[in-house]
C-alpha positions in Angstrom: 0.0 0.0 0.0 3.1 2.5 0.9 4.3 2.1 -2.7 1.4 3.0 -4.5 0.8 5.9 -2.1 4.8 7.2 -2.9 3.7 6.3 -7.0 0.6 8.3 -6.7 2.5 11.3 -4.9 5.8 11.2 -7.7 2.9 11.0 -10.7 1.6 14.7 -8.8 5.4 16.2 -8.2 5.8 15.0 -12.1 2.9 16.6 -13.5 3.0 20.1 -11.4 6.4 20.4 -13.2 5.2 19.8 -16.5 2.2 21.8 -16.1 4.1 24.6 -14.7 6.8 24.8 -17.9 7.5 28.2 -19.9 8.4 28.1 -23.4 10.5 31.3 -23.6 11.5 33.3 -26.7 14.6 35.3 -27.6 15.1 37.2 -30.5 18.7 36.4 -32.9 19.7 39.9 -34.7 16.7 42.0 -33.6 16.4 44.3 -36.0 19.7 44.4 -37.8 21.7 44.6 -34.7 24.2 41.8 -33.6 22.4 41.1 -30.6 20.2 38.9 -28.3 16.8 40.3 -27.4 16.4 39.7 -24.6 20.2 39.7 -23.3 19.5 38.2 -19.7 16.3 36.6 -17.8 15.5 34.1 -15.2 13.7 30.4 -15.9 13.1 27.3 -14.2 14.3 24.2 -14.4 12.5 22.3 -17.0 11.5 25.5 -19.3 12.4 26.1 -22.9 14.1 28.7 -24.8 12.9 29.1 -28.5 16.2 31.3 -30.9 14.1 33.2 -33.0 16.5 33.8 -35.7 15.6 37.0 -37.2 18.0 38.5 -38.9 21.1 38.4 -40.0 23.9 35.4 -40.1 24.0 34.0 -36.4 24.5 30.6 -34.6 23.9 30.1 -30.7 26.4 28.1 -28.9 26.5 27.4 -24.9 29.9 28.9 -23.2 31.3 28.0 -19.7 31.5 31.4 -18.7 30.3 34.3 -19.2 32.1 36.7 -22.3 34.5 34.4 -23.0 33.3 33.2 -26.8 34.6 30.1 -26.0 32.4 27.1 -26.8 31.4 24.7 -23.6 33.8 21.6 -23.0 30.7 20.3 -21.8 30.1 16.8 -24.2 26.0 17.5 -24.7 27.0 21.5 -24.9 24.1 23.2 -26.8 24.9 24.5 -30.4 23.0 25.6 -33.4 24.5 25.9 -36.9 24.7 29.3 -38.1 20.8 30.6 -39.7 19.7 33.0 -41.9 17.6 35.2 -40.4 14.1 35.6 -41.2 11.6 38.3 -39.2 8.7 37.0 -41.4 9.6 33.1 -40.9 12.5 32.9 -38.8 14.0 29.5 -37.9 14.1 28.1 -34.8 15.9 25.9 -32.1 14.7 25.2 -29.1 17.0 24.5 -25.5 15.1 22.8 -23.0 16.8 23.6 -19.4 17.4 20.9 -17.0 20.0 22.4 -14.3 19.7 24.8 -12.3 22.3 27.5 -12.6 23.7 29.9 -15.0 23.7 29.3 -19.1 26.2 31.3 -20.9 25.5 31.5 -24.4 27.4 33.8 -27.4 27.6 33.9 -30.9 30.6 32.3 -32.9 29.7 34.0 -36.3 32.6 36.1 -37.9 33.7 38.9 -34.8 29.9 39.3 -33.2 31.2 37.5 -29.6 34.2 39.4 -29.1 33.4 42.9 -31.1 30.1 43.1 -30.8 29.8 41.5 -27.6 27.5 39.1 -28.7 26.5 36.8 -25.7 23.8 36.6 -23.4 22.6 34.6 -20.0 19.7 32.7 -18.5 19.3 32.5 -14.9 18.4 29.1 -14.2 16.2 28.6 -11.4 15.0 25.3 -9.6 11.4 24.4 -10.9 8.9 26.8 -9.3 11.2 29.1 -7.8 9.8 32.8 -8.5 11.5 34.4 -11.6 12.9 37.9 -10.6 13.4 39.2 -14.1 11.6 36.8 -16.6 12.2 36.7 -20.5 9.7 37.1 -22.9 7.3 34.1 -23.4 7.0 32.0 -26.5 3.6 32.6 -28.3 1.9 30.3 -31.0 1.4 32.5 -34.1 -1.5 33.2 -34.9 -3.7 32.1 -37.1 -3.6 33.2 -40.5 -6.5 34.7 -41.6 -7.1 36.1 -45.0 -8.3 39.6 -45.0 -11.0 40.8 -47.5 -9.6 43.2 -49.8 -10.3 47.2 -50.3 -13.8 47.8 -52.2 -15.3 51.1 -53.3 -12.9 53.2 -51.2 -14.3 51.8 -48.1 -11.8 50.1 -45.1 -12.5 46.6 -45.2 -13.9 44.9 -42.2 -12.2 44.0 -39.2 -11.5 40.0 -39.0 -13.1 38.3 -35.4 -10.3 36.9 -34.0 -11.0 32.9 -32.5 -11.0 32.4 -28.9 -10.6 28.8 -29.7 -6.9 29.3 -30.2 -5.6 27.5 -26.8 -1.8 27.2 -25.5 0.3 24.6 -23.9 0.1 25.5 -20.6 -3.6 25.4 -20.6 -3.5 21.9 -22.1 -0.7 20.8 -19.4 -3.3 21.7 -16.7 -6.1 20.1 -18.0 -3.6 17.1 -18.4 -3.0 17.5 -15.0 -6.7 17.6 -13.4 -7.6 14.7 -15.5 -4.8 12.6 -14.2 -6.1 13.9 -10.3 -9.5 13.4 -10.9 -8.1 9.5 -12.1 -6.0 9.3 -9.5 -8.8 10.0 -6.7 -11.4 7.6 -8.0 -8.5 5.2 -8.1 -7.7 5.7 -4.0 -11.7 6.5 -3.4 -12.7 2.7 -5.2 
């Protein structure tokens, strides 16, 4: 009976986490400039960071320390190779964090680390920990919608946007009272 009590209370501790994950986004070569956007924030343990890569020619690869445009000696080090940057479709790569602590992270393109001081850090905090100075959070695009054209000189009308459009972490949480509401009639039978 212990062991399915200490199951039952791992399954909970697991799913919090995953229904408490951020996807974050930063910006590669905001708007012509040699930079990451934003430069520093705090995330938890078990959040990901999405490289928008914007503009420009730009890589992201994971340092030891901080300024040092030196890649990680770290065997599962994260890396990108280097993108073309794209505002209206920019590619991606995502970084999922799994220790707590401080990522270092620069750009090895041509001079951007050490002349245009191209590197950046997350603050990586333990999972749930409050985020003192969080990053900007990843958002779905939305959906395309075609927009009528211009007739007789007249605006054309405004598109109703759908409030259908739902994000992950409302899914994670109805993930999570499903498996509680299973979990109860499971100890209450």
């Amino acid at each position: 009976m212990m062991i399915k009590y200490l199951s039952v209370v791992a399954l909970i501790v697991f799913l919090f986490t995953f229904a408490n994950c951020e996807n974050w986004s930063v910006n590669v070569g905001d708007a012509g400039n040699k930079v990451f956007e934003p430069p520093n924030f705090d995330a938890n343990v078990g959040d990901t960071v999405t490289f928008n890569f914007v503009d420009g020619n730009h890589d992201v690869v994971q340092a030891d320390t901080f300024a040092t445009c030196a890649k990680s000696v770290l065997p599962n080090a994260f890396s990108t190779p280097v993108y073309t940057g794209n505002a209206a479709a920019p590619s991606t790569a995502v970084w999922t964090l799994t220790k707590a602590g401080p990522l270092y992270y620069y750009c090895d393109v041509e001079e951007h680390c050490p002349k245009h001081m191209m590197y950046a850090t997350i603050n990586v905090l333990e999972a749930g920990a409050a985020l003192k100075a969080p990053g900007v959070k990843s958002v779905p695009p939305p959906a395309t919608l075609k927009t009528p054209t211009q007739t007789n000189g007249t605006a054309p009308p405004t598109p109703a946007v759908s409030s259908a459009v739902r994000t992950d972490k409302q899914i994670s949480i109805a993930v999570l009272c499903g498996a509680l509401l299973s979990l109860t009639r499971y100890f209450l039978i």
